[in-house]
C-alpha distance (Angstrom), angle and dihedral (degrees) to the residues before:
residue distance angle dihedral
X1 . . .
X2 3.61 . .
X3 3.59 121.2 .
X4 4.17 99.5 -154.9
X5 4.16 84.5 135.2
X6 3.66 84.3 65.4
X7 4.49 91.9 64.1
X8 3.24 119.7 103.4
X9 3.79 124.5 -118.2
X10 3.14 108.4 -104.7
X11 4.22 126.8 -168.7
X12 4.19 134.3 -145.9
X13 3.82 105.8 -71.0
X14 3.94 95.0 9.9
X15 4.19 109.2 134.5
X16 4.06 112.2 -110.7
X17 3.57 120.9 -146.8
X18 3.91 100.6 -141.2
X19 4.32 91.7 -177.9
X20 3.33 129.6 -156.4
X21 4.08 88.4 67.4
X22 4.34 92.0 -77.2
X23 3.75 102.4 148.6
X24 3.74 123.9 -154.0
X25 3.85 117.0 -117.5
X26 4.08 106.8 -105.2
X27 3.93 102.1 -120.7
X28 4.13 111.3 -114.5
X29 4.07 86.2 -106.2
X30 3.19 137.1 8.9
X31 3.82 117.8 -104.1
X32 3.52 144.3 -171.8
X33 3.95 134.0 -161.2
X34 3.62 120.2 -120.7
X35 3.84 118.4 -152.3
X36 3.85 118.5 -163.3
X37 3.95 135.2 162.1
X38 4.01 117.3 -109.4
X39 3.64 139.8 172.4
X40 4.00 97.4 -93.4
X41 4.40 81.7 -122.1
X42 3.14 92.1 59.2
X43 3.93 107.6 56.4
X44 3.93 99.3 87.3
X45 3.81 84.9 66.4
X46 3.75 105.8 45.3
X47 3.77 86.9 46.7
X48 4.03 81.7 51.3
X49 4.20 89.2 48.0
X50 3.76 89.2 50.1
X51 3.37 107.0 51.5
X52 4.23 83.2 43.9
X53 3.54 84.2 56.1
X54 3.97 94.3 55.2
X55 3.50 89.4 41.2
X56 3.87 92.1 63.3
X57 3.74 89.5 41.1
X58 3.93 88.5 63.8
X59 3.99 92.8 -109.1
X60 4.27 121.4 122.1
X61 4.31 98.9 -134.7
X62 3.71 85.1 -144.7
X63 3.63 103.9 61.7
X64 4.17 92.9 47.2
């Protein structure tokens, strides 16, 4: 019987305790999310200006 019930919740950012000494891979840079208010229209083309953004910064937005 599996006992997945018994996990904490755990939120974005939050440190897990994997056990057994397994170590989680550091990502290649650090990131953060940013959260901001749009028209709902208007999403396809801020998620186009970000990743434009990163992609002048040097980063790929599909490996972060």
């Amino acid at each position: 019987m599996n006992k997945f019930g018994d996990a904490p919740i755990k939120g974005e950012g939050m440190e897990v305790d994997y056990g057994d000494g397994i170590k989680p891979t550091k990502p290649k840079v650090e990131t953060t999310y940013v959260e901001r208010r749009i028209p709902e229209h208007l999403e396809f083309k801020a998620h186009r200006l970000l990743d434009t953004f990163l992609v002048e910064h040097g980063y790929n937005p599909r490996e972060l």
